[in-house]
C-alpha positions in Angstrom: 65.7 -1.0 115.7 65.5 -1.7 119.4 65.0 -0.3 122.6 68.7 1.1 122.8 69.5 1.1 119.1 68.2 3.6 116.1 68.9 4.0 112.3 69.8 6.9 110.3 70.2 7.1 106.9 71.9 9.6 104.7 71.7 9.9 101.4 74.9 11.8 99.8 77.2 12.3 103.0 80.8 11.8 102.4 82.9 10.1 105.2 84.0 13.4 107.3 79.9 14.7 107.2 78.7 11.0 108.6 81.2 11.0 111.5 80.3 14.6 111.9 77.0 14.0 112.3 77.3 11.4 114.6 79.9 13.4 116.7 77.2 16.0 116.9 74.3 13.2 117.7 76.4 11.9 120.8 77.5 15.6 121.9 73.4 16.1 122.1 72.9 12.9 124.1 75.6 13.2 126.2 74.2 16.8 127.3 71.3 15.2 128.0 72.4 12.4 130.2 74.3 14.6 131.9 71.2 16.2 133.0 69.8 13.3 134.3 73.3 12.1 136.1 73.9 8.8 134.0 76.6 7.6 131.8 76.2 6.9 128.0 78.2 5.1 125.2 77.8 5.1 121.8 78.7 2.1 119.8 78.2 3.3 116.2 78.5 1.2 113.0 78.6 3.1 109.6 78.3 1.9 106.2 78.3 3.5 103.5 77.3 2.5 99.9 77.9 3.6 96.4 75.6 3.1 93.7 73.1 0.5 94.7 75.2 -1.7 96.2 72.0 -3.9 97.9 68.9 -3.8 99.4 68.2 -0.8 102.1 67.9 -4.5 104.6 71.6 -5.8 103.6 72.8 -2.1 104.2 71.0 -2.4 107.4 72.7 -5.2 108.2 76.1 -3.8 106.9 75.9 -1.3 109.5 74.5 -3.6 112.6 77.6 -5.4 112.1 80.0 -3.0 112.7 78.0 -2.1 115.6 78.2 -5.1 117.0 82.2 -5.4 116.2 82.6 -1.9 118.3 80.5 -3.3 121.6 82.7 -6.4 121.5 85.9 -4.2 121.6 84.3 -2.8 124.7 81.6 -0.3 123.3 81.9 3.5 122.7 83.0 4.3 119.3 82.9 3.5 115.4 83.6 1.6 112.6 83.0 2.5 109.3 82.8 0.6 105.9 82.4 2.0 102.5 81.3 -1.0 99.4 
């Protein structure tokens, strides 16, 4: 999406795989930073959608959202949402 921010989408994950993965995702970057001496958060919005429920741009948004509602509440974790 941006310089800072990227999308992944997942087609059939249940709940405990999503926040697995992303677990797993920030693990990997956090190794990384490590290497290079700097700190990282992860502000992480997922939302999840049964059935149709919109266009791939209002799940987008869905999700950009909750991301936005984690850095307000002072960054470094996740929200998720299931329509």
């Amino acid at each position: 999406m941006g310089g800072d921010e990227f999308i992944i989408l997942l087609t059939r994950a249940e709940k405990q795989e999503a926040l697995d993965i992303v677990a797993r995702i920030g693990q990997k970057l956090a190794e990384k930073m490590k290497e290079s001496r700097r700190a990282l958060t992860m502000s992480v919005g997922l939302f999840a959608c049964r059935d149709m429920c919109g266009s791939l741009d209002s799940m987008i948004a869905g999700a950009d959202k909750l991301m936005y509602a984690v850095k307000s509440k002072g960054k470094n974790g996740v929200l998720f949402e299931e329509q």
